[in-house]
C-alpha positions as CSV (number, residue, x, y, z in Angstrom):
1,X,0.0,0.0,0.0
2,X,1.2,3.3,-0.8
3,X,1.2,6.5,2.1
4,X,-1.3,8.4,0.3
5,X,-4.0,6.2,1.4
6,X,-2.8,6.2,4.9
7,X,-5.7,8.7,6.1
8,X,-8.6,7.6,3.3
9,X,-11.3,5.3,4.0
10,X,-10.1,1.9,2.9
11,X,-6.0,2.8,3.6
12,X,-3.3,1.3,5.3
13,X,-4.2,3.0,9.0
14,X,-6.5,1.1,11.2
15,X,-7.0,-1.8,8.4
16,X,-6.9,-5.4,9.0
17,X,-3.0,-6.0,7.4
18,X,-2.1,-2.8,10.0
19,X,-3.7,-4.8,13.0
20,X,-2.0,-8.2,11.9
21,X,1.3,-6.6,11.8
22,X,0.7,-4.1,15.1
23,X,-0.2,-7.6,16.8
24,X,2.9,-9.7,15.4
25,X,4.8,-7.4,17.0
26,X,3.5,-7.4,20.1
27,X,3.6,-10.9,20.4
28,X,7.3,-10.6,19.4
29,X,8.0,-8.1,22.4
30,X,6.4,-10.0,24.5
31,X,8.3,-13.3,24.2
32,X,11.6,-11.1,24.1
33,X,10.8,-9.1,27.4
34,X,11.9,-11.5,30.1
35,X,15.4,-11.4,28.1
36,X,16.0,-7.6,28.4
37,X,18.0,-6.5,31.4
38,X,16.0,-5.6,34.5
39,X,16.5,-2.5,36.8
40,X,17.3,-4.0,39.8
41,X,17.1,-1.2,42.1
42,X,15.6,-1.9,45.5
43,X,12.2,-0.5,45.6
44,X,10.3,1.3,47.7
45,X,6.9,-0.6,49.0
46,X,8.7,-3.9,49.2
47,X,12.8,-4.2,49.2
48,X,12.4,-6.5,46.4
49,X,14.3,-5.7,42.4
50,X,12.6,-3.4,40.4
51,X,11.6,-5.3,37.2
52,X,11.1,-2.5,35.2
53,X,13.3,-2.1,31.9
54,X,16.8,-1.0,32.3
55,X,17.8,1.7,30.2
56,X,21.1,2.3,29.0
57,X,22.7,3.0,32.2
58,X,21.1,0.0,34.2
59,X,18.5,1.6,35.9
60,X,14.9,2.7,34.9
61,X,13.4,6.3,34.8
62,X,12.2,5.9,37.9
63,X,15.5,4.9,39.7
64,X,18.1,7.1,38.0
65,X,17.8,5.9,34.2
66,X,17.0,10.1,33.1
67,X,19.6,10.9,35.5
68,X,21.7,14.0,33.8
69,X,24.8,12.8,32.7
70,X,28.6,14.3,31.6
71,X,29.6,17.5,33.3
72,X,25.5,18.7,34.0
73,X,25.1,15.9,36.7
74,X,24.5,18.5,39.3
75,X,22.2,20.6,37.4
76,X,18.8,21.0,37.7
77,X,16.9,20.0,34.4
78,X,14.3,23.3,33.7
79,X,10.7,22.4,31.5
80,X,11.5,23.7,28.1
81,X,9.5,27.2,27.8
82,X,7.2,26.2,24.6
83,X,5.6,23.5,26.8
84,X,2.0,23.8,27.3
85,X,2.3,23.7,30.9
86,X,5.5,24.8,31.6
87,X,5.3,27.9,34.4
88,X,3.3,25.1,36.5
89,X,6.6,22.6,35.7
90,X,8.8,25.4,36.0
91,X,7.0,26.4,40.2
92,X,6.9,23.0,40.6
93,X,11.0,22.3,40.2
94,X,11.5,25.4,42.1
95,X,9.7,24.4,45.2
96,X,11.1,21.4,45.2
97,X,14.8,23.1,45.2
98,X,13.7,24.9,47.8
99,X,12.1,22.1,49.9
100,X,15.5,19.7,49.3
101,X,17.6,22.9,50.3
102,X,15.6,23.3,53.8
103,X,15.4,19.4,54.1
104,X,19.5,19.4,53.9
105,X,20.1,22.5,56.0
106,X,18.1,20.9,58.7
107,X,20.1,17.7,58.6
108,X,23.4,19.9,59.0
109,X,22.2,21.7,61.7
110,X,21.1,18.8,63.5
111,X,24.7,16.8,62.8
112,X,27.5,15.8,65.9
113,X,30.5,18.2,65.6
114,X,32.1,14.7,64.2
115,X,29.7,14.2,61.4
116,X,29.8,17.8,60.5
117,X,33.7,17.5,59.8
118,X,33.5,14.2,57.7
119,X,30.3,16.2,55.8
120,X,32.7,18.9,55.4
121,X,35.5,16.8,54.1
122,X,33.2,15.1,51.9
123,X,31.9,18.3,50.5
124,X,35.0,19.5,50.1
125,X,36.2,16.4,47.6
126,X,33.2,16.2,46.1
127,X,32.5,19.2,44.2
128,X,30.5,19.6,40.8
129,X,31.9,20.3,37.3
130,X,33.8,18.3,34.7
131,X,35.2,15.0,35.7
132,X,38.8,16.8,34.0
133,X,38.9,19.8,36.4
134,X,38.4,17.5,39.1
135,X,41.3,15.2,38.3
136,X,43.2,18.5,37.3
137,X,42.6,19.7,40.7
138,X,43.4,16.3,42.7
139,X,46.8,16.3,40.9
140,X,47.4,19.9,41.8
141,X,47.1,19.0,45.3
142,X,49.2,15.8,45.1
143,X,51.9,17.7,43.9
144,X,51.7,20.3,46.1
145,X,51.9,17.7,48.8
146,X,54.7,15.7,47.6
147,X,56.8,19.5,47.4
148,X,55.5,20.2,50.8
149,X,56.7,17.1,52.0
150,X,60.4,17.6,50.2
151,X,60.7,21.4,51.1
152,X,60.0,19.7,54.9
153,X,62.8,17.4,55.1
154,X,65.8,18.5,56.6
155,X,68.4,19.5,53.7
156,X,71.5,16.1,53.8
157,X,75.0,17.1,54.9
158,X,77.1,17.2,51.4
159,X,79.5,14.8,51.1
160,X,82.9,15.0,50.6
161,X,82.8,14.9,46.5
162,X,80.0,17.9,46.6
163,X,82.5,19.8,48.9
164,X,85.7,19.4,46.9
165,X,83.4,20.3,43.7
166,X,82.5,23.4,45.5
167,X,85.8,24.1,45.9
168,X,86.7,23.6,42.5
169,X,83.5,25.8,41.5
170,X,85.1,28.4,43.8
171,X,88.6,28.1,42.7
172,X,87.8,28.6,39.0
173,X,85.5,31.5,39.6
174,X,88.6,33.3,41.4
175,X,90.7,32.5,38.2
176,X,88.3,33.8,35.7
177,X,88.1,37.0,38.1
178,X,91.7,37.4,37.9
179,X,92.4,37.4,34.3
180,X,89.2,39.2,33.5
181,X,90.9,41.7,35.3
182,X,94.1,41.2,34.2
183,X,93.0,41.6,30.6
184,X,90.6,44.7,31.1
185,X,91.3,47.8,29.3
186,X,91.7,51.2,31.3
187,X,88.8,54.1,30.4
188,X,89.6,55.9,27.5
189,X,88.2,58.8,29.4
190,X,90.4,58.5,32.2
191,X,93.5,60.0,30.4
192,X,91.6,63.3,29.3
């Protein structure tokens, strides 16, 4: 059948050849279904794995499968501003910012002394922004720990060949001195 029928009495859409193969397919899914990787995630009402579809990261939408991914992680996703609803999506994300920011200021305020210093430390090793800066960073701070660490240690006694090649250093730097002056010319404005 050609598309230009698709929409005509008597076309392709809603026919009995469109039913047969909307139906083989099913029945193809269907058999396949229990071979596609599951979720797995613990849920909520009973403990037990989720059994919903994975998606490409292993979990479903509803445990972490739309999860923002790359250097955006941490960002908020907004509603896209042609969507028929989207200033009611739009209050909707904002009040939930706002209730997960008051929900996580309580729990600080109610943390041990000890707990707030290992929440610290945490927030201080896990910040936001592109995996690179991160590791950029991490190395930045190794070095500056391993120069710490030599700048630290007490400076070794030199040995006798360092001293004697000081003395050498010394001894040839008095020689050059001495015919550089040796070989200098007096001012020609000194004779006048």
């Amino acid at each position: 059948m050609s598309r230009a029928g698709a929409n005509t009495p008597g076309g392709w859409r809603g026919s009995a050849a469109q039913i047969a193969v909307g139906r083989a397919s099913i029945i193809k899914w269907n058999r396949t279904r229990h071979l596609q990787p599951k979720c797995g995630a613990a849920r909520k009402r009973d403990g037990e794995p989720c059994q919903n579809l994975a998606m490409a990261n292993g979990r479903c939408p509803r445990h972490g499968g739309k999860t923002g991914k790359g250097n955006n992680w941490h960002r908020p996703v907004w509603p896209h501003r042609d969507a028929p609803d989207a200033m009611a999506k739009l209050d909707r994300k904002l009040k939930a910012l706002d209730r997960a920011a008051a929900k996580r200021a309580k729990r600080v305020a109610a943390m041990s002394p000890e707990q707030r210093q290992r929440y610290d430390a945490w927030q201080k090793t896990h910040q936001p922004g592109p995996a690179a800066a991160r590791q950029r960073k991490r190395a930045d701070r190794k070095s500056a720990a391993e120069i710490r660490d030599l700048v630290s240690q007490p400076r070794p006694a030199p040995s006798a060949e360092v001293l004697e090649l000081e003395r050498l250093i010394a001894d040839r730097k008095a020689d050059l001195a001495r015919v550089t002056a040796e070989n200098e010319y007096p001012d020609p404005g000194a004779f006048g």
